[in-house]
N, C-alpha and C positions, 0 to 999 in steps of 0.2 A: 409339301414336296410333290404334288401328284394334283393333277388337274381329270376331271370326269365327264366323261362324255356318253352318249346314245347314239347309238346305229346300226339301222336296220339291216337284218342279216336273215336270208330264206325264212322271211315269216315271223320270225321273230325278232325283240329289239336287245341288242347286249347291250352290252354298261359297261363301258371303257377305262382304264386306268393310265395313263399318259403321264410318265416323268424322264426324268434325266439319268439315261444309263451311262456307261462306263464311256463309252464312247458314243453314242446318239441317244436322241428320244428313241425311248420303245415307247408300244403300248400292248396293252394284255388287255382279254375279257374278265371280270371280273364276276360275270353271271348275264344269264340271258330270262328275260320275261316275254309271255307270250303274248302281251297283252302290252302295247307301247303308250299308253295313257299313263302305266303303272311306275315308268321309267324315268319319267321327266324333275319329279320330286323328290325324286332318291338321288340321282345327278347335283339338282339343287343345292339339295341338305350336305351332301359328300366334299360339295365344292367351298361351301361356304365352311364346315369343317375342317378339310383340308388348310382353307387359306386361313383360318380365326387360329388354329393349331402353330401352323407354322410361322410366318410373321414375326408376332413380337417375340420369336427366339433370331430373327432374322436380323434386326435394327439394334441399336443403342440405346439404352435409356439416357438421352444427353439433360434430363432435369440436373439443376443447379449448376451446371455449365460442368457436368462430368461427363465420362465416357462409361455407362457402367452398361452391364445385360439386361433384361426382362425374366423375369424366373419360369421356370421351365414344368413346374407341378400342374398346370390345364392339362397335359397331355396325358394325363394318369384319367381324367373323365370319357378320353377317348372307345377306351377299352373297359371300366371299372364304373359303372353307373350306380356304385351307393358314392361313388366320388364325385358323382356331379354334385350335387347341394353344396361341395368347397367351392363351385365356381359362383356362388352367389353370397359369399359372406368375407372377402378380403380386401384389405385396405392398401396395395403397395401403392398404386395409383391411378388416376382417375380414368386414364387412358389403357393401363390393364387392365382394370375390371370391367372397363367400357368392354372391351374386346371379350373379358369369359361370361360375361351377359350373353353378347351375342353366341359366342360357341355353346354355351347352356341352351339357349332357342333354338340354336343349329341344329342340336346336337336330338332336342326335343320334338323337331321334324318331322327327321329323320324315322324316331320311334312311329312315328304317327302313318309316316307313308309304309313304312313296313309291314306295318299292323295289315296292310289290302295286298302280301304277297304271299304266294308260298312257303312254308320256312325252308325251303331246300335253297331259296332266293335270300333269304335274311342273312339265313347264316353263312352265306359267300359275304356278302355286305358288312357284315362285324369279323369274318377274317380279315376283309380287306383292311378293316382298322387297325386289328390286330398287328398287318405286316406296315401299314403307314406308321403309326408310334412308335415299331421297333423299330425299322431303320431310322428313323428321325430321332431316337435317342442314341443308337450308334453313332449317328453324323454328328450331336451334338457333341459325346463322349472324347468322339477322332477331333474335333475342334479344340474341347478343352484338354484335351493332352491326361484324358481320363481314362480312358479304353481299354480293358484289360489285355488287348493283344496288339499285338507290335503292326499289324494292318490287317484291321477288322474289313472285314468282308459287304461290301455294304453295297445293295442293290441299286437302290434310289438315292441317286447322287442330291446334296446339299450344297448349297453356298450362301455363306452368310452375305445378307446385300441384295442376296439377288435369288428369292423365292420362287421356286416353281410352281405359281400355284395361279388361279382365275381369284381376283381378289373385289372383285367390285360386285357387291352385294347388295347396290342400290343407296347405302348411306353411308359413303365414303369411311367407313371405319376404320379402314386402315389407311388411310391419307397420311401421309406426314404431317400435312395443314390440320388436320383432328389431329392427330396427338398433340403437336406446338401447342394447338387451341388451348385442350386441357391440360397441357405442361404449364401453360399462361398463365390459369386459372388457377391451379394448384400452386403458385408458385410460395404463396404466404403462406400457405398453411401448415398448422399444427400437426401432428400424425392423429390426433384426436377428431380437429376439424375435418381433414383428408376422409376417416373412416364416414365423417355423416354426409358428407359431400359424396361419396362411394353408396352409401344406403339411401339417400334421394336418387341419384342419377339411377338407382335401381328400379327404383318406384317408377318414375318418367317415362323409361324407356321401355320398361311392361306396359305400363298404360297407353302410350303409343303404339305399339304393338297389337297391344288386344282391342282399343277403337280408333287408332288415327285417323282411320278412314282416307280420303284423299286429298284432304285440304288442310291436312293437320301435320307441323312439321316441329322437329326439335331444335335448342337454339343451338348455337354452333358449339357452346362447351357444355351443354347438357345441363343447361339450369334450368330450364322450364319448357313448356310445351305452346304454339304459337297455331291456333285453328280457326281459319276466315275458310266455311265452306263459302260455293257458289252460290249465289240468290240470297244473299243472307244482309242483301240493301246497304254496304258497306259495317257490317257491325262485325267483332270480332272476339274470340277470347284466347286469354293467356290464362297457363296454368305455372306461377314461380312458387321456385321453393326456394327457403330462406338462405339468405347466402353462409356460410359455418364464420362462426365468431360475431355473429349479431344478437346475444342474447335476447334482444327484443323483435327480431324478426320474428314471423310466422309463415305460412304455408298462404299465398293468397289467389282467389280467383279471380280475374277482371273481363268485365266486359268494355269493349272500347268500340270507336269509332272510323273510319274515314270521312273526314271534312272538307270538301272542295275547299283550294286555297284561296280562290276569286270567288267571293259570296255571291255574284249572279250567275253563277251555274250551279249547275245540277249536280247531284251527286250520277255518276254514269255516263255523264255527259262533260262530266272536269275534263279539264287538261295534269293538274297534279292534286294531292289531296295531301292533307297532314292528319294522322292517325292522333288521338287523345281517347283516356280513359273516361267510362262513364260508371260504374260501380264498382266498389272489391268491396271480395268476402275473405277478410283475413279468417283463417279458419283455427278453431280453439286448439285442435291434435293432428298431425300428420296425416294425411289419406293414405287408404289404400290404394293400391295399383286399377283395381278392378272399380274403384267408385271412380276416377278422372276418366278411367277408359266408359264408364257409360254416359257421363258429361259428353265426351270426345260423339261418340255414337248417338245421344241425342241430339246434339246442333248438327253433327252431319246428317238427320235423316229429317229433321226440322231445321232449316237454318235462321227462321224468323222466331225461333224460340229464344232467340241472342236478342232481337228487339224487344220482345216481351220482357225477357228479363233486365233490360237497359231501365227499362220504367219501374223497377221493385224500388219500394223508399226501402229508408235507414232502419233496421230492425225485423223487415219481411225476408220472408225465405223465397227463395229463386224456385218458382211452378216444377214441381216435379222432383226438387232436391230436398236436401235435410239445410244447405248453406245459406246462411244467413246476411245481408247485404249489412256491412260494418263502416260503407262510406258512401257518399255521392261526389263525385269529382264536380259534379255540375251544379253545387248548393255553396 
């Protein structure tokens, strides 16, 4: 409901609150820092919670060609932080837990940039959440004809459809084309398979998070992780997780290629290349979040370490890891 801004004011930097009043945008201070370095990552975190908060109470859940809502329980971690940990263990679907992943890191930020302020500053910042969840449960309550007063009072105006909030966070999460994406993907699924398909897409997008690095990006429904840093002589790796309902699938690591499409050129000097695998490491148990993300952070700070490991035969472990090479594409 409320977009966050910084601006500088006699020496010091306030932190703006900007939403949709009764009749215009207002905007209010919501605390001032003396220190405008301190400003920028409380802004960040506030906006990105704002828009992960607001949204999917915003849209349709239209999976199975219905008209239905998104449920509306994220907004309890806004204010209630033994309630964050629900936002990392629900199954409705793959494109709402996509979203309380992210308001969970938002929201985890936020603690972090607070942690370098005065608490006179904190606690302006957790009122302000304080009064963002209440009116934005008001406006849900006056929508669904739940509200215990005949015309609740309500500061910050809502509209379903059409969110007041800064929503580009850098990885389109709120996209409509991401949600379809993962409505696509989810569409065969089990509520069984849904939930493991909900607990890898958790995994992924931590470890993306905690090594992407800049060359390291997710696939478009969140099935695996896709890393060709720079200099790394066209070699490349994927991290998939097994798609729900393959009992024989695993969890696998590959190193691959690009191959000039005309064999008398060069690689870097092609015109087009066609990418192919050169090892997977189907791996025995699930990974943790934190072991892809140091995979992720070794090839981005070595990128030739993706060659070195192209050459492991069948049965060697990949320099530096515990995983095990389970094929050669090129034997």
């Amino acid at each position: 409901m409320t977009i966050y801004s910084q601006h500088a004011n006699r020496g010091k930097t306030q932190i703006l609150a900007t939403y949709q009043g009764l009749d215009s945008v207002v905007s209010k201070t919501v605390t001032s820092l003396g220190e405008s370095r301190f400003a920028a990552p409380i802004v960040d975190a506030l906006n990105r919670i704002s828009a992960f908060a607001t949204v999917p109470v915003s849209v349709h859940d239209r999976r199975e060609r219905r008209m239905d809502y998104y449920p509306h329980e994220h907004l309890t971690a806004l204010t209630d932080a033994a309630a964050r940990a629900d936002l990392l263990v629900g199954a409705h679907s793959l494109w709402y837990e996509y979203v309380c992943l992210r308001l969970h890191q938002a929201l985890a930020d936020l603690e972090c940039a607070l942690a370098d302020v005065p608490d006179t500053v904190s606690r302006a910042i957790r009122a302000e959440l304080e009064v963002e969840t209440n009116e934005l449960r008001l406006a849900l309550d006056d929508f669904a004809g739940t509200s215990s007063e005949e015309e609740p009072e309500i500061e910050r105006q809502w509209e379903f459809g059409h969110p007041f909030v800064k929503d580009d966070d850098g990885m389109d999460t709120l996209g409509d084309r991401t949600r379809e994406q993962f409505d696509r993907r989810e569409a065969e699924f089990t509520p069984g398979e849904r939930e493991k398909a909900a607990a890898d897409l958790r995994v992924l997008v931590t470890a993306h998070s905690l090594g992407g690095g800049t060359w390291a990006s997710l696939d478009d429904a969140g099935s695996g992780i896709f890393a060709e840093p720079y200099d790394s002589d066209g070699f490349y790796m994927t991290v998939h997780a097994p798609e729900p309902g393959d009992d024989d699938a695993s969890w696998e690591i590959e190193v691959g290629r690009w191959e000039p499409d005309d064999p008398d050129e060069e690689y870097g000097d092609h015109s087009s290349a066609t990418g192919g695998s050169v090892i997977g490491c189907a791996l025995p148990a699930a990974p943790r979040a934190d072991e892809i993300a140091q995979l992720l952070k070794s090839v981005d700070e070595k990128p030739l370490l993706l060659a070195e490991w192209a050459e492991t035969p069948v049965g060697s472990v990949l320099a530096g890891t515990t995983m095990v090479v389970t094929k050669r594409y090129d034997s």
